[in-house]
N, C-alpha and C positions, 0 to 999 in steps of 0.2 A: 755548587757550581757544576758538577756531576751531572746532576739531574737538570737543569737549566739548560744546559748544552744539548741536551736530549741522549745523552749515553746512559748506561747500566751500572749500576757498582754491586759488588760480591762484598758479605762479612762472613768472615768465618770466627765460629767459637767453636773449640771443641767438647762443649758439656750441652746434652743436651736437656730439655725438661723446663722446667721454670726456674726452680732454685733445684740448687744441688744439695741440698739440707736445708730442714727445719727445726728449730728451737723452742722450747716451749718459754711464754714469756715470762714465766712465774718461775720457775726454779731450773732452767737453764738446759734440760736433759734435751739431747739430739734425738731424735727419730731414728731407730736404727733397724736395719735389719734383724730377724730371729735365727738366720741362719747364715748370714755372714757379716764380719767386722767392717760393716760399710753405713755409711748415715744411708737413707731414701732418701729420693730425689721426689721433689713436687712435680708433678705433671698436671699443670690447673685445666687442661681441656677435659683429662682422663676421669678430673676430681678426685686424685688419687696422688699417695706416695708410694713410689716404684724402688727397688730393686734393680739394678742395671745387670747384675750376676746374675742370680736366681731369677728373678723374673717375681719376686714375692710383691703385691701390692694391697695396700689396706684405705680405706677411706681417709681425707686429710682431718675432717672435722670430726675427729673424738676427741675424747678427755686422754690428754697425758698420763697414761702410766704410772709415772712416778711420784705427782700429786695430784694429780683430775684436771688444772685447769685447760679450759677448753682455746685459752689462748697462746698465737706462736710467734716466732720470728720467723722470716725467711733468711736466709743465708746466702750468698752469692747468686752468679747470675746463671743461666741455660741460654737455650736458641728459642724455647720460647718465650722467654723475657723478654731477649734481647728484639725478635720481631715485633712485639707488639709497644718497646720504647717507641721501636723507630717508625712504627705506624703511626703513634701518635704524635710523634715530632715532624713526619713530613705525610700529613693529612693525606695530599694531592698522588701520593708515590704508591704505586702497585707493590707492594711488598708480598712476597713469601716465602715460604721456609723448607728448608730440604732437609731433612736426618731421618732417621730411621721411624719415627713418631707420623711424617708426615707420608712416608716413601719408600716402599719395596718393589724390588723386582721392574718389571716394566712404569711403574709409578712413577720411579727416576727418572725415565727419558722423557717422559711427560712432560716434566717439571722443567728439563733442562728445553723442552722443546719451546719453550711457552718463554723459555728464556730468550733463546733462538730469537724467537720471532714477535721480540720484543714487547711482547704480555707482559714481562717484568721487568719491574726499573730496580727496584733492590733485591737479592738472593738473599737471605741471612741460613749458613748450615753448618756443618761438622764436616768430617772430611770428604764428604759425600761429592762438597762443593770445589776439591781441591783437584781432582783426577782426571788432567790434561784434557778439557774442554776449552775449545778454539772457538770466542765467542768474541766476533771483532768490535763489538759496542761496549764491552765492559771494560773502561776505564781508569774504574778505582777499583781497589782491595782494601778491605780494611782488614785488622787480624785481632780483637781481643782478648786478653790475656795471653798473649804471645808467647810468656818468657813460662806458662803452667808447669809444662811436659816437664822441664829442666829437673822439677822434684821428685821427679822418679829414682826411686834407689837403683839406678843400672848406668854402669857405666858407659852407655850408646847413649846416654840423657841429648848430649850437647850435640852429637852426629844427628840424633833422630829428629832434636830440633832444628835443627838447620836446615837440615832435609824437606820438614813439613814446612816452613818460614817460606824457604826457596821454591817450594812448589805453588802452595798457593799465592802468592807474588807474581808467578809467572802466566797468573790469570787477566793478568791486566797489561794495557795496549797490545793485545797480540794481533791489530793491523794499524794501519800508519797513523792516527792517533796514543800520542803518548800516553804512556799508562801513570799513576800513582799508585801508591802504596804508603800505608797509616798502620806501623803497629805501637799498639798501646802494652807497656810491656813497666814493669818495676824494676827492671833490669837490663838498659838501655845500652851497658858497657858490657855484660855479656858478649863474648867470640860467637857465640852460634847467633844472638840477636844483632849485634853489628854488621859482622859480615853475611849475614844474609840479606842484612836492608843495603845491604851496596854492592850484593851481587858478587861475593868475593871469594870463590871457591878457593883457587890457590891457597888462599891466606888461613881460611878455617882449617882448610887441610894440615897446613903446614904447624898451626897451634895444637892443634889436637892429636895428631903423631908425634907433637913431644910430649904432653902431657901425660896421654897412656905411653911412652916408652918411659917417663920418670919413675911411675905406678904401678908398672908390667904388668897392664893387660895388653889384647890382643892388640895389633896383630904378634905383637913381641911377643908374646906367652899363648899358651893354650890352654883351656879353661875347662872342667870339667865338675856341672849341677849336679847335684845329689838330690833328689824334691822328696820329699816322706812326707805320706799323709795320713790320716786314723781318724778313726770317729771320737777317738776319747784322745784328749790333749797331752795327758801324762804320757801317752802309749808315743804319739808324734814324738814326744822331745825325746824321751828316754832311746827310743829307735834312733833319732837324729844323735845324739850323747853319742850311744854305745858306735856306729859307723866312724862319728869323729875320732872315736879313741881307738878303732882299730887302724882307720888311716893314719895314724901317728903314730903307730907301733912300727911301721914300715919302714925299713931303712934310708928309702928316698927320701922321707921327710925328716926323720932324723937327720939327715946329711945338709937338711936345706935345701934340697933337688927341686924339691914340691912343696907349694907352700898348703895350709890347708886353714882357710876360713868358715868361722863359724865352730855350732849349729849357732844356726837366728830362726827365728821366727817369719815367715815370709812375710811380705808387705803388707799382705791381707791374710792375716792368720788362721782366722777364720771362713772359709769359703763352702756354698751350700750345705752347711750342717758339720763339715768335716777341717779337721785341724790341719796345715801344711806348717813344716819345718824346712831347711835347708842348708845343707853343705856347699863349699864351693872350693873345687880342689884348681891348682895353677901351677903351670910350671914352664919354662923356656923348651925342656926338653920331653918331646910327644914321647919317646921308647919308656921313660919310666912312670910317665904320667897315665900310660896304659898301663903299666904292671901294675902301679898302685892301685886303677880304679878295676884291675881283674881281681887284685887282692879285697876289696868291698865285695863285690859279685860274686866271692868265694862265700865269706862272709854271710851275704843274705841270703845266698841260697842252703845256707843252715835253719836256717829262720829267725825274724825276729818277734817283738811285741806284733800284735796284729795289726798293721799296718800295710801303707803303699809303697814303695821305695821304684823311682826313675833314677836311671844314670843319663847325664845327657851329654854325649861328648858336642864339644864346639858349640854349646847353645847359641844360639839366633834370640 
């Protein structure tokens, strides 16, 4: 209907590539990076499986590794999948694609220019395509995999998605033609998916400040990262161990003042060749949540295993 009317529709995915992992079909091993805990992503234009971190990339068509066979599965979907479904689903439709694969630098405003001035009827990108562009023929927004971001281990999961929902949402009808909006989401009762599809600031607001005041993080608490990193993994954790166990030697934390979680293993454990651990210290009251983390900084500056060590106050 979109297109028939003669308007523009915007889809935003935020993975880009073709698949974001591949499979081998014979005995099930992912494609992974050699220097970080991450599958590769197919890029079919590149003919390559990419590294989004490193930047490591190797041919798609070898033999697997782990038995030789030469055959794979693809795993989920990217922005270049998702472009060339809907090339082939609506023949007639000027489709293109905006992320980083297709668009740098002045590349962008091309892209958006061509949007402009109605060269394109479908956008398909990453966030590229979310950053308040006032484009009065776009329509519709679609949003795939809407509800993704949410599995991030960080407590801003349901804010940041809400945020990015609300943003790219607000790409459509921005002149006197109504807009829609379509997210396709596994988690439809989600707060940050709900009230973002109805526009409902107040309300997410108001869920999610009690949520974190149940849980005491911020703004109730203040938070302070520990991140240690080393090229050999035993050195990360034992650095991470040995920081946790002196932050708990601290009377603050004794008392319950400061709560101190962890060590973990960071979400990506493995990143460009070198191992990340992490600490996370919390506490309502900022006077002793500094002594403690001056009490660590006393600490490292003894030395430890050889390693990286950040304090982060207030992390972002």
């Amino acid at each position: 209907q979109c297109l028939e009317s003669g308007h523009q529709a915007i889809v935003f995915l935020n993975r880009r590539g073709f698949s974001p992992s591949v499979r081998c079909a014979a005995c099930g091993a992912v494609a992974e990076c050699p220097a970080c805990s991450v599958a590769l992503t197919e890029h079919r234009g590149q003919g390559a499986l990419r590294c989004h971190y490193c930047d490591f990339h190797r041919a798609v068509a070898i033999p697997c590794p782990a038995c030789g066979s030469a055959e794979y599965k693809r795993i989920g979907v990217g922005t270049e999948q998702l472009e060339q479904s809907i090339d082939e689903s609506f023949p007639k439709a000027r489709v293109a694609r905006l992320d980083r694969d297709t668009a740098s630098g002045d590349g962008v405003e091309a892209v958006l220019d061509r949007l402009r001035t109605g060269e394109i009827d479908v956008l398909v990108g990453t966030q590229m395509v979310t950053k308040g562009h006032d484009i009065a023929a776009v329509t519709l927004v679609g949003v795939a995999l809407a509800d993704q971001s949410l599995a991030f281990p960080d407590f801003r999961a349901s804010e940041r998605t809400f945020q990015l929902l609300a943003q790219v949402a607000g790409r459509a009808g921005r002149a006197d033609t109504p807009g829609k909006v379509i997210l396709q989401t596994y988690q439809p009762d989600h707060p940050a998916v709900r009230l973002a599809a109805q526009h409902d600031y107040e309300s997410f607001y108001a869920e999610e400040i009690r949520d974190r005041e149940e849980v005491g993080y911020p703004p109730f608490t203040r938070l302070v990262s520990v991140r240690v990193h080393a090229g050999a993994e035993a050195d990360a954790r034992s650095a991470t161990q040995l920081l946790a166990d002196v932050a708990r030697q601290h009377q603050a934390v004794a008392d319950g003042a400061v709560q101190v979680l962890g060590p973990a293993p960071a979400p990506l454990v493995r990143l460009r060749g070198r191992y990340h651990y992490r600490l996370l210290l919390k506490s309502p009251d900022r006077k002793l949540l500094r002594n403690v983390t001056a009490h660590l900084a006393a600490r490292i500056d003894q030395g430890l295993p050889p390693t990286h060590v950040t304090l982060d106050i207030d992390p972002l």
